[in-house]
N, CA, C and O of each residue as an XYZ file, in Angstrom:
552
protein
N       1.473     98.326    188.424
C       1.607     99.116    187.212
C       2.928     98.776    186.547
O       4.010     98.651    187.120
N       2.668     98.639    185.202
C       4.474     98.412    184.305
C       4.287     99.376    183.701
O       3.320    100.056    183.358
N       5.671     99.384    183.560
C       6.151    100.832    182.790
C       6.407    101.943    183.051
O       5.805    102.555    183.933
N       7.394    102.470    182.315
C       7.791    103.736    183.071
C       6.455    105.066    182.983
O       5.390    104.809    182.421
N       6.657    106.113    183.463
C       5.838    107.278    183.240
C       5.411    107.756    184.573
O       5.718    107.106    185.572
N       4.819    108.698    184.646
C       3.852    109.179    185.686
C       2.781    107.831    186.454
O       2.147    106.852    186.060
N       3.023    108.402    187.513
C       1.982    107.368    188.386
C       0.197    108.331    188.391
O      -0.037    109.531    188.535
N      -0.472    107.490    188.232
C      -2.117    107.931    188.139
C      -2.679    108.226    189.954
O      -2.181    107.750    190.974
N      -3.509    108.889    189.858
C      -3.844    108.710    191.448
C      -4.269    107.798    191.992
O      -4.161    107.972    193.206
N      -4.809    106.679    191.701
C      -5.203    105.408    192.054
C      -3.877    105.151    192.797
O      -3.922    105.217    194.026
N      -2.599    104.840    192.150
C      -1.373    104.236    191.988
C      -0.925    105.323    193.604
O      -0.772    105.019    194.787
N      -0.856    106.478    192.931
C       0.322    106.925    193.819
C      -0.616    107.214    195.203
O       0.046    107.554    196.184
N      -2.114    107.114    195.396
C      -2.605    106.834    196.952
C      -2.207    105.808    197.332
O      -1.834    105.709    198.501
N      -2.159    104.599    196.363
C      -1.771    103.411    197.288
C      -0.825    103.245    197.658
O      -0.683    102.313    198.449
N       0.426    104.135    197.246
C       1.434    103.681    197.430
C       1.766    104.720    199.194
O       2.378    104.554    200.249
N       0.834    105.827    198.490
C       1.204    106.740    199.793
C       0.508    106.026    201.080
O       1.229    105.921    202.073
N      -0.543    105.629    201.145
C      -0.963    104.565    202.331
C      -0.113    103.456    202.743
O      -0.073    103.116    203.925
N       0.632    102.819    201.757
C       1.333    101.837    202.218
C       2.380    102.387    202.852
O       2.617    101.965    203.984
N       3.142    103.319    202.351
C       3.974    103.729    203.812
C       3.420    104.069    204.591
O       3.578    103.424    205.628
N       2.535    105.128    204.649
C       1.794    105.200    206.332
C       1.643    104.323    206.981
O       1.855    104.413    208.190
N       1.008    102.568    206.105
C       0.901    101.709    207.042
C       2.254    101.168    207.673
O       2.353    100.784    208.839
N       3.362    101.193    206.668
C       4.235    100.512    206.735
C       5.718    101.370    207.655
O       6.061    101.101    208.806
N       6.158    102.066    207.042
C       6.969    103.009    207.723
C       7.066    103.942    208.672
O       7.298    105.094    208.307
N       6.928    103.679    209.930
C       6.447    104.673    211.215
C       7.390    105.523    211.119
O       8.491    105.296    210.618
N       6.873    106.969    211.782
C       7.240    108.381    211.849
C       7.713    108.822    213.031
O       6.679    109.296    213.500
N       8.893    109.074    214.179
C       8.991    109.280    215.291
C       8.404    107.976    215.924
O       7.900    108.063    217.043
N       8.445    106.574    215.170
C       7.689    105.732    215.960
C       6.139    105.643    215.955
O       5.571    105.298    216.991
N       5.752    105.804    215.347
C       4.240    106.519    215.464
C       3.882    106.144    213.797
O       4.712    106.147    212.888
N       2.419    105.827    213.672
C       2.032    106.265    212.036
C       1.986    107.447    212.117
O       1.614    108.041    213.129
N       2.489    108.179    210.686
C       1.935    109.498    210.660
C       0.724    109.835    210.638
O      -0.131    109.126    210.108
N       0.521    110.732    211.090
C      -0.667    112.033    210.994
C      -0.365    113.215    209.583
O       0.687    113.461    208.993
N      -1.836    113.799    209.369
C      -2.032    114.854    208.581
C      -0.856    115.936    209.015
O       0.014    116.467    208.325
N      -1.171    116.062    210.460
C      -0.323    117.240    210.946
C       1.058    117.300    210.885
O       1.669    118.362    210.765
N       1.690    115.978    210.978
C       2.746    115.449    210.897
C       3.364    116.234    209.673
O       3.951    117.312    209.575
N       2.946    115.133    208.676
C       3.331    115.331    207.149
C       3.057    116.826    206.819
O       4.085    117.213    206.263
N       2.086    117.951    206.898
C       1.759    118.993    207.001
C       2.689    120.155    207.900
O       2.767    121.364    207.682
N       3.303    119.417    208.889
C       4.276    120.235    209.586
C       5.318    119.817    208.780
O       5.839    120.782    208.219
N       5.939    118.521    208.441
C       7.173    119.047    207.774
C       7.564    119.410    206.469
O       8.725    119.672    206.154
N       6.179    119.432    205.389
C       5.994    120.159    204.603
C       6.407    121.618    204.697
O       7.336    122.155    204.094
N       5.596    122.142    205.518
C       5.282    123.660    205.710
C       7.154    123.933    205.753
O       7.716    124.557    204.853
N       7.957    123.303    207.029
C       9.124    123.977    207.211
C       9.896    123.571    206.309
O      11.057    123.584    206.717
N       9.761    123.073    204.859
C      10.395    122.956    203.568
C       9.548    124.037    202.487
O       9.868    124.209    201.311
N       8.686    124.540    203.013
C       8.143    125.739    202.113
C       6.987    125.111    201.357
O       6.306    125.940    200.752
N       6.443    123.333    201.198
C       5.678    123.121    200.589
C       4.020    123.503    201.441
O       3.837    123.654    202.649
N       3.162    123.565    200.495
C       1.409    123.677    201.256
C       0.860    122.365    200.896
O       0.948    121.743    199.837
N       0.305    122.090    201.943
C      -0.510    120.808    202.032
C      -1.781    120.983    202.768
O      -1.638    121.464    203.891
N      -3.092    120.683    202.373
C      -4.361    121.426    202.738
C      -4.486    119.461    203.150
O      -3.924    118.492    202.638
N      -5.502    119.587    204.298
C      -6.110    118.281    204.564
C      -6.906    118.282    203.636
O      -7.136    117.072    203.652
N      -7.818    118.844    202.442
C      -8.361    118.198    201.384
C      -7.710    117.426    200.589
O      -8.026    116.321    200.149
N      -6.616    118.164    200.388
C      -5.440    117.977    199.263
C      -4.719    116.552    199.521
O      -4.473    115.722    198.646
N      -4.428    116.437    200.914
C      -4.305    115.317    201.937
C      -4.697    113.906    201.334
O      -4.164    112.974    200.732
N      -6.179    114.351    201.937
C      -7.398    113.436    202.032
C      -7.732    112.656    199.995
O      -7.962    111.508    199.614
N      -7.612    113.765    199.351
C      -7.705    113.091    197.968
C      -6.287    112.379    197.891
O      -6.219    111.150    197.855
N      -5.273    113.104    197.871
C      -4.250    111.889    197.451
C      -4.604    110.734    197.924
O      -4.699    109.818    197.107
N      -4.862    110.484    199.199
C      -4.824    108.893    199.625
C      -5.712    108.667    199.266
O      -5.459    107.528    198.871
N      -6.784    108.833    199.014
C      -7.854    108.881    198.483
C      -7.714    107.900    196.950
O      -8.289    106.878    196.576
N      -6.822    108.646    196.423
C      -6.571    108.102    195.269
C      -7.689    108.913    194.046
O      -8.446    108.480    193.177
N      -7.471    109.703    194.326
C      -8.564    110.625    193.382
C      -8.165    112.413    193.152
O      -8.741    113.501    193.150
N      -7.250    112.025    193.032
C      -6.321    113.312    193.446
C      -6.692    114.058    191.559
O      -7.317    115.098    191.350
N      -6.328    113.508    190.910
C      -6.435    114.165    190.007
C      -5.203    114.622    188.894
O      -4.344    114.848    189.746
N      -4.809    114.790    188.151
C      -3.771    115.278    187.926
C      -3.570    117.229    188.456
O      -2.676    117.757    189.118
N      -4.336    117.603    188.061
C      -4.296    118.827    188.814
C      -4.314    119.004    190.377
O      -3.884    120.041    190.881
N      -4.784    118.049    191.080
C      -4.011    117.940    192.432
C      -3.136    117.098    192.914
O      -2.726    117.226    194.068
N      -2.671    116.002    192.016
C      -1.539    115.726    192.659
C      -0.347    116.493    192.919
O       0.670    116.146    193.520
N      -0.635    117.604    192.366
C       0.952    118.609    192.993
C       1.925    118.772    192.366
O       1.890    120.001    192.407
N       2.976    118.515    191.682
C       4.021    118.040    190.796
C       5.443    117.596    192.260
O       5.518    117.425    193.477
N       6.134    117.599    191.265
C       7.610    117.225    191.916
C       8.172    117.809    193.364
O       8.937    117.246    194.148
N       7.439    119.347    193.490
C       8.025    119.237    194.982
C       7.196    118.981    195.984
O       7.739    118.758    197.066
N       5.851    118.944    195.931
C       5.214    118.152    196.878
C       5.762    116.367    197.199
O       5.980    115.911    198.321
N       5.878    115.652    195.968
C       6.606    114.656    196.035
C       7.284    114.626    196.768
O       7.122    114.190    197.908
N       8.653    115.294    196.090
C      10.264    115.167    196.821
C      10.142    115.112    198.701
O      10.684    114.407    199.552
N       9.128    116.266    198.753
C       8.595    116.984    200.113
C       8.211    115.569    200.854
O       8.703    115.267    201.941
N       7.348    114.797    200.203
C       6.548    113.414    200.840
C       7.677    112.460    200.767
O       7.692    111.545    201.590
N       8.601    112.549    199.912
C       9.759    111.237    199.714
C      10.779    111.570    201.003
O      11.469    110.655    201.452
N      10.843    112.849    201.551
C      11.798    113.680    202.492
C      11.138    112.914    203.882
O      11.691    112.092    204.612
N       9.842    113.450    203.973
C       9.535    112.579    205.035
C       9.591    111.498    205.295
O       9.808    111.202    206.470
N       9.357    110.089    203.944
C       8.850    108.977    204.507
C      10.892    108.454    204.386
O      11.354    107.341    204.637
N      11.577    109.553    203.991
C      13.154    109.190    203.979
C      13.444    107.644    202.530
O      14.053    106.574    202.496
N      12.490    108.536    201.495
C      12.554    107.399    200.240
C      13.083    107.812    199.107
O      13.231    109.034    199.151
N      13.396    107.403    198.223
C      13.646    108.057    196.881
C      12.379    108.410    196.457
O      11.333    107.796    196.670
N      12.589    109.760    195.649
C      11.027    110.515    194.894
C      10.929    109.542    194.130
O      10.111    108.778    194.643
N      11.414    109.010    192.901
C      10.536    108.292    192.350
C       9.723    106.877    192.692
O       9.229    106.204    191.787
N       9.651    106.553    193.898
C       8.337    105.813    193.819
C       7.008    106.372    193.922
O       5.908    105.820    193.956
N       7.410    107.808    193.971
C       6.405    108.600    194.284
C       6.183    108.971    192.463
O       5.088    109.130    191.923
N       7.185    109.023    191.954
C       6.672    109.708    191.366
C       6.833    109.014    189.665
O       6.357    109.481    188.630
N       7.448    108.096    189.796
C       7.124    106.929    188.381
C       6.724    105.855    188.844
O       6.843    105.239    189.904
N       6.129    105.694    187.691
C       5.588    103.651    187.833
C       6.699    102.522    188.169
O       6.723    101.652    189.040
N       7.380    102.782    187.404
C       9.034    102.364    187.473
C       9.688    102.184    188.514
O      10.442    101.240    188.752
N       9.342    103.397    189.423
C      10.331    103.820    191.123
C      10.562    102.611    191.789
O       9.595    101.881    192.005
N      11.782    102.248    192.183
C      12.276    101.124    192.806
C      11.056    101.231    194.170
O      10.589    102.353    194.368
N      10.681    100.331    194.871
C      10.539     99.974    196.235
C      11.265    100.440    197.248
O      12.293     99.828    197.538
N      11.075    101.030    197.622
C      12.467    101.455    198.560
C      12.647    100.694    200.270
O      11.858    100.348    201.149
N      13.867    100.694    200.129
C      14.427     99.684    201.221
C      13.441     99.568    202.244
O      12.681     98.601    202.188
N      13.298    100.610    203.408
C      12.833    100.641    204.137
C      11.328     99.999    204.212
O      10.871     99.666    205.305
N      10.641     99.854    203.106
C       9.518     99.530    202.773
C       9.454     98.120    202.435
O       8.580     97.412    202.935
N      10.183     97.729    201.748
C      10.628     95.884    201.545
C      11.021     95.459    202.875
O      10.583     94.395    203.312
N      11.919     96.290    203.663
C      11.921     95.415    204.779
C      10.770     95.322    205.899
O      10.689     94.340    206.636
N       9.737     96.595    205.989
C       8.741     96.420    206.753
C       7.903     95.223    206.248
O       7.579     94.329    207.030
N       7.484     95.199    204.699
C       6.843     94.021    204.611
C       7.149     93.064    204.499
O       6.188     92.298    204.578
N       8.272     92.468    204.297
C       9.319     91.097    204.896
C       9.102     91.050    205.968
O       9.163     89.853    206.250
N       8.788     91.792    207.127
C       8.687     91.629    208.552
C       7.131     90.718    208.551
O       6.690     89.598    208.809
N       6.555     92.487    207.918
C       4.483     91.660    208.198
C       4.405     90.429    207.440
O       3.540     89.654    207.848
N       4.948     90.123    206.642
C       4.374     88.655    206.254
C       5.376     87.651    207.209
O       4.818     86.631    207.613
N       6.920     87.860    207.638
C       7.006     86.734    208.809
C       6.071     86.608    209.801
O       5.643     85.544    210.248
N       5.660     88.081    210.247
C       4.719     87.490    211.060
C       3.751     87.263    211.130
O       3.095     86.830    212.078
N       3.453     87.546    210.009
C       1.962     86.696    208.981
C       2.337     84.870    208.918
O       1.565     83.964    209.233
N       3.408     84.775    208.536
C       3.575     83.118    208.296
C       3.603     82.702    210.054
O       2.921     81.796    210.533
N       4.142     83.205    210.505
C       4.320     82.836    212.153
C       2.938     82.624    212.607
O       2.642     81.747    213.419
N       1.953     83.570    211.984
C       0.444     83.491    212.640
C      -0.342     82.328    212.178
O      -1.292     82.005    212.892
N      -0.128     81.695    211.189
C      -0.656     81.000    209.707
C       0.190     79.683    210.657
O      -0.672     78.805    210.653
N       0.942     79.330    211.147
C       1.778     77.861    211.649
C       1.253     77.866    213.050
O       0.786     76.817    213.492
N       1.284     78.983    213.820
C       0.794     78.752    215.199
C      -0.933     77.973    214.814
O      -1.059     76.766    215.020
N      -1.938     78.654    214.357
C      -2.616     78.718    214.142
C      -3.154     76.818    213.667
O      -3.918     76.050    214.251
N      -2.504     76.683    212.653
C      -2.646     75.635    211.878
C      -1.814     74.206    212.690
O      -2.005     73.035    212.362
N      -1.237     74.495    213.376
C      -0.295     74.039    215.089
C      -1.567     73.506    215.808
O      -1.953     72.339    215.869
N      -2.165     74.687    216.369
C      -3.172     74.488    217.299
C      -4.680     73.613    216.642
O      -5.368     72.884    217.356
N      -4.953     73.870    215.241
C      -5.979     73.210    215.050
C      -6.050     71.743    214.592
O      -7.012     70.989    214.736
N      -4.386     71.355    213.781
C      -4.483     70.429    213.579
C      -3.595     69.661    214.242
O      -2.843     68.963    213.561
N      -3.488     69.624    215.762
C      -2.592     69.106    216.611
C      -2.636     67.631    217.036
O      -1.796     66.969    217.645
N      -4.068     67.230    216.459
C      -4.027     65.515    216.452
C      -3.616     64.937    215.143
O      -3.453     63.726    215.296
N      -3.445     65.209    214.246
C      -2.570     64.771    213.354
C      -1.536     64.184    213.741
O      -1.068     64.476    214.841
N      -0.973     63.282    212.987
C       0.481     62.696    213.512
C       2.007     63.711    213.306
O       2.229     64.646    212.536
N       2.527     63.319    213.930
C       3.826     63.936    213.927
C       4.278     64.655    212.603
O       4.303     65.854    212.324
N       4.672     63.393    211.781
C       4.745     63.605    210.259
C       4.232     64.613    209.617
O       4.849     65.471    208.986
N       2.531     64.471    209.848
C       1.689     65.129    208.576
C       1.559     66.708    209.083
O       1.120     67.687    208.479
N       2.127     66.576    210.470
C       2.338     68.068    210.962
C       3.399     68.876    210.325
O       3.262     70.076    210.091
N       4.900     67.907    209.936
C       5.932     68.327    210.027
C       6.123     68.687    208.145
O       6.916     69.392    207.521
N       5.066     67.882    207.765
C       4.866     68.388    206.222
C       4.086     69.699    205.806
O       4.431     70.321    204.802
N       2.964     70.130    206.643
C       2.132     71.211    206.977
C       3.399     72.254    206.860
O       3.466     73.164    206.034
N       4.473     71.914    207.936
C       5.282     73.174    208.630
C       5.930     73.375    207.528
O       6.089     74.570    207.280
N       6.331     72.706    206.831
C       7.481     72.286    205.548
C       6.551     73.365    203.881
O       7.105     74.117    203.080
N       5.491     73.072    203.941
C       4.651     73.867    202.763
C       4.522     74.997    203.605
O       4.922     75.970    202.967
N       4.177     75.304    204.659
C       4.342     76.628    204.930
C       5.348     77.324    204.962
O       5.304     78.553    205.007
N       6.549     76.552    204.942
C       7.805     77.604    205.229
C       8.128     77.498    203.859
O       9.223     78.026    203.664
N       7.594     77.003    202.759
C       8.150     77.306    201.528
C       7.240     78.317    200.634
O       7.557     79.035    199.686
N       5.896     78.091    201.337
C       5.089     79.368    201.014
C       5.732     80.598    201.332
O       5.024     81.596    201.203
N       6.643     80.731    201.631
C       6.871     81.854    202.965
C       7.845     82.181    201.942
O       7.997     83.367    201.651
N       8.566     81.229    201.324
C      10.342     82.138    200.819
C       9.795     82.388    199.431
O      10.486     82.963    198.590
C-alpha cells in the first residue's frame, strides 16, 4: 500500500499475521489467549471473533477497533502503533530483522539444494551458480 492514511482490513490482517509469523512471544508464536490476556490487563476487550476477523482481514471498519486496540496490539508485538495503524508506518525493526533472517535461510536452502543437484557440473559453473545466488540474496 502507498500512501499515507488508515490501513484497510485486508492491509492491517496481513500485517497482523506477519508478526505472528514473524515475531515470537515468550518464545512461542502467539496465541488468541496470549494477545487477549495482555489486552485485558491494559483494560482493552478482545473477543476471538473480533480476533479471528482482523486476521482475517475482513474486519471492517467498524471492527477494526480504533487506536487503543492498536496501541494495545503494537504493546504486545513491542512495535510502533503506526504500522498498525497507517499505510505509511515504518516496518519496525524487529520485523526486518526476522525476515532478513527467513530469507538467509531461505538463500542457504536455495544453494544447498542447487549444491546437491547440480554437483556434476564443473567447478566453475558451480562457483557462478553460488555467485548469482548470493547476489540474488543482497
Amino acid at each position: 500500500m502507498n500512501g499515507a492514511g488508515p490501513l484497510d482490513s485486508e492491509e492491517l490482517g496481513r500485517r497482523l499475521n506477519l508478526l505472528l509469523d514473524t515475531i515470537p512471544h515468550d518464545g512461542t508464536r502467539a496465541t488468541y489467549a496470549m494477545v487477549r490476556d495482555f489486552l485485558a490487563e491494559r483494560g482493552i476487550s478482545l473477543s476471538q471473533s473480533r480476533w479471528t476477523y482482523l486476521l482475517a482481514g475482513r474486519a471492517g471498519e467498524r471492527v477494526n477497533g480504533g487506536r487503543d486496540l492498536m496501541a494495545g496490539l503494537a504493546a504486545f508485538f513491542e512495535i510502533d502503533a503506526t504500522y498498525l495503524l497507517d499505510r505509511a508506518g515504518p516496518i519496525p525493526e524487529a520485523l526486518e530483522q526476522q525476515l532478513e533472517l527467513l530469507r538467509q535461510v531461505r538463500m542457504r536452502e536455495v544453494r544447498l539444494y542447487a549444491t546437491r543437484k547440480l554437483g556434476s557440473v564443473s567447478p566453475e559453473t558451480l562457483q557462478e551458480i553460488t555467485r548469482i545466488l548470493g547476489e540474488a540474496a543482497d
